[in-house]
C-alpha positions as CSV (number, residue, x, y, z in Angstrom):
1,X,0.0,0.0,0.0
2,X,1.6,3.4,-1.0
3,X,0.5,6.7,0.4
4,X,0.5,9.4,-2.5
5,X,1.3,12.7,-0.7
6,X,1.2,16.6,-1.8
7,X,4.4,17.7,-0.7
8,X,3.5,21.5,-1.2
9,X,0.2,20.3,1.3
10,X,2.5,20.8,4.3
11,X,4.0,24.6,3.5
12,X,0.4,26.1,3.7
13,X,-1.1,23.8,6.8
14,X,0.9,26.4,9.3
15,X,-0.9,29.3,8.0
16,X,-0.6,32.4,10.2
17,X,-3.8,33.2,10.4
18,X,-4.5,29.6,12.0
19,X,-4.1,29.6,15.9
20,X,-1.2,27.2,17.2
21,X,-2.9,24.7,18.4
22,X,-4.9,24.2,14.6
23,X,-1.5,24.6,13.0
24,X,-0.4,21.5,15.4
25,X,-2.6,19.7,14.4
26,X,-2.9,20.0,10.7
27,X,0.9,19.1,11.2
28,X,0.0,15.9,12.7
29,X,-2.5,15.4,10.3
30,X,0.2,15.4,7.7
31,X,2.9,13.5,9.6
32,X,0.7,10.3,10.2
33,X,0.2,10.6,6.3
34,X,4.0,10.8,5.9
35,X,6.0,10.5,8.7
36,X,9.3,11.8,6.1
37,X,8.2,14.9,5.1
38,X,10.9,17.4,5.9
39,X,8.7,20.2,5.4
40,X,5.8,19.4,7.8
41,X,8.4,18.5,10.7
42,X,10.4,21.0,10.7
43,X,7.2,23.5,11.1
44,X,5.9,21.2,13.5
45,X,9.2,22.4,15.6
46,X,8.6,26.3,14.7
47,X,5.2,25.5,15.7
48,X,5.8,24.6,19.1
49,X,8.5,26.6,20.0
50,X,6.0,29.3,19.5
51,X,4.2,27.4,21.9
52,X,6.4,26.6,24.2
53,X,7.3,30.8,24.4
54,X,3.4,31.3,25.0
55,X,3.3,28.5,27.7
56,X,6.3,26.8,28.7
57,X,4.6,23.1,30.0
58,X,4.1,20.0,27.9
59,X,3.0,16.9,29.4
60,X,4.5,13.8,28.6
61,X,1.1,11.5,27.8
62,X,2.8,8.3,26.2
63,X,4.5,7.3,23.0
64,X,4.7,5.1,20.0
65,X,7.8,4.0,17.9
66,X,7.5,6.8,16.1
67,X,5.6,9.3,18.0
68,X,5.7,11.1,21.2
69,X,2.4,12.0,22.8
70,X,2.3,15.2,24.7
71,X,-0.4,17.8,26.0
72,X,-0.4,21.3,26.6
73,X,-1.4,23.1,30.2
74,X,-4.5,24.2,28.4
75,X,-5.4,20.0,27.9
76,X,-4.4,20.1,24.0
77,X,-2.6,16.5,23.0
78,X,-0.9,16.0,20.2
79,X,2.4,14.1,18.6
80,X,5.8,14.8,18.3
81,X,7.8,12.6,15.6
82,X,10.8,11.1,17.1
83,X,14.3,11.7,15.9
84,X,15.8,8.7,16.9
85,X,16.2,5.4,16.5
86,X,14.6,3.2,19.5
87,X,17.5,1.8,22.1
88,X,17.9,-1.6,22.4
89,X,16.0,-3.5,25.4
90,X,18.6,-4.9,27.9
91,X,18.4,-7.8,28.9
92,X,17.7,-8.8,25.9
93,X,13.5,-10.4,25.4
94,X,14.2,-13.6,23.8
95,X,16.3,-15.8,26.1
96,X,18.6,-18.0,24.6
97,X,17.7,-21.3,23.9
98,X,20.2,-22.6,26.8
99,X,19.3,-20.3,29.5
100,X,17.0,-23.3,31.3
101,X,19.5,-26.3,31.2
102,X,22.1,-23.5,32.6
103,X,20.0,-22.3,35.2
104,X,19.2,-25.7,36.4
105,X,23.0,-26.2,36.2
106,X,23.6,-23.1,38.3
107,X,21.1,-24.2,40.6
108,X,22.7,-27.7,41.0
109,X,26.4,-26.3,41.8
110,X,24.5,-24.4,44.3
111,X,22.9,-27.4,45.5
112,X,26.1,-29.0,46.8
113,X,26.5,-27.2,49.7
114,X,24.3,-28.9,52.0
115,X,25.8,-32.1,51.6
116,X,24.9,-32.6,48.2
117,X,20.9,-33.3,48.4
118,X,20.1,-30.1,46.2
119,X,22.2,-31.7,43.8
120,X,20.9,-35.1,43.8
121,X,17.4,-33.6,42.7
122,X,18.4,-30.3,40.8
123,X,21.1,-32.2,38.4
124,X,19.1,-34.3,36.7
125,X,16.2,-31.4,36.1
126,X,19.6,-29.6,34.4
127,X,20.1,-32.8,32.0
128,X,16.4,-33.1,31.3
129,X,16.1,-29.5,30.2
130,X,19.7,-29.8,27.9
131,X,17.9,-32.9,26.0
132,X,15.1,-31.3,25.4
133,X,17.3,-28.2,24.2
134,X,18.8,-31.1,21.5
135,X,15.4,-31.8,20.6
136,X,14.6,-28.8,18.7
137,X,16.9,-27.3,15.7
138,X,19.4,-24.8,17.4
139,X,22.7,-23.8,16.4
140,X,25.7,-24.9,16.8
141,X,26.9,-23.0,19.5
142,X,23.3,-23.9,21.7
143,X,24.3,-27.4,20.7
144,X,27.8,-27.2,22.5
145,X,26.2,-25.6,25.4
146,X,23.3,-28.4,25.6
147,X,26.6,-31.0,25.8
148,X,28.2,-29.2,28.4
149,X,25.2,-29.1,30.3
150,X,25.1,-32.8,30.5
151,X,28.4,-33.2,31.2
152,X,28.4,-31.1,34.1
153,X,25.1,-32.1,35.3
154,X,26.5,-36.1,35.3
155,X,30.0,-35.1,36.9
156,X,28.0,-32.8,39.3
157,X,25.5,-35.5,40.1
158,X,28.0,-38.1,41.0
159,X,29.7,-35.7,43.0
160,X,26.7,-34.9,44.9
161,X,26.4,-38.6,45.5
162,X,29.3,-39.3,47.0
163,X,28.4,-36.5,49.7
164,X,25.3,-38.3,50.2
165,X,27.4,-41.2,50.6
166,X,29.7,-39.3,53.0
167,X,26.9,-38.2,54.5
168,X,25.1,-41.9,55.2
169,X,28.3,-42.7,56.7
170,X,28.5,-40.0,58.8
171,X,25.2,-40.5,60.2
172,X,24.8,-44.1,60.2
């Protein structure tokens, strides 16, 4: 779908004899048509900065990807284009595919401290979750990681059994 635009549209929507607030908002009008035009932003800045010397107080009301959302003190909303490109979200939303098997694995390492018994339970959850991980098509490098998991899981396991062992003795 192509949006066919005026380009000369935008020069007269900031007419003088318009108040500020209808000259916003034939602006707006104009940007959600076409976001790029040069024009239209750039008298959507002169535009407010006479605003902002009339009355000094926007509101920030929410934004878009594209758009700020503002109001006036007088209750008038309208959008601001963004200049910039939108930051990247850290920590990142999609997990990697190995995060579960090495969280169980963290969790198992943690585990030996009381004699093991965390371990004993917790270690095989960490293999579990790696096999599952080989299940599915993954990368190489998830791949390597799902290994390593089960490795460490097993050599983590029968550590934690002979603390159990130690243990029994201890106790017995």
């Amino acid at each position: 779908m192509e949006i066919i635009t005026e380009p000369s549209s935008s020069l007269h929507l900031a007419n003088t004899s318009e108040t500020l607030e209808e000259s916003v908002t034939a602006l707006n009008r104009v940007l959600e048509l076409n976001p790029e035009d040069i024009d239209a932003r750039q008298r959507l800045y002169e535009t407010m900065q006479k605003i902002l010397r009339k009355d000094a107080f926007l509101a920030y009301v929410g934004e878009t990807d594209v758009n700020y959302k503002v109001r006036t003190f007088e209750e008038f909303q309208f959008i601001h284009p963004k200049n910039r490109a939108m930051a990247e979200l850290f920590p990142p939303q999609n997990s990697p595919p190995a995060q579960t098997a090495t969280h169980w694995l963290g969790l198992a390492v943690v585990g030996l401290i009381p004699a093991g018994l965390g371990t004993l339970i917790i270690s095989p959850l960490a293999m579990i979750a790696a096999i599952q991980l080989l299940r599915r098509p993954i990368q190489a490098i998830d791949r390597r990681r799902a290994w390593i998991v089960m490795i460490g899981a097993f050599i983590l396991w029968l550590i934690a059994l002979v603390f159990f062992f130690i243990l029994f003795l201890h106790l017995a």
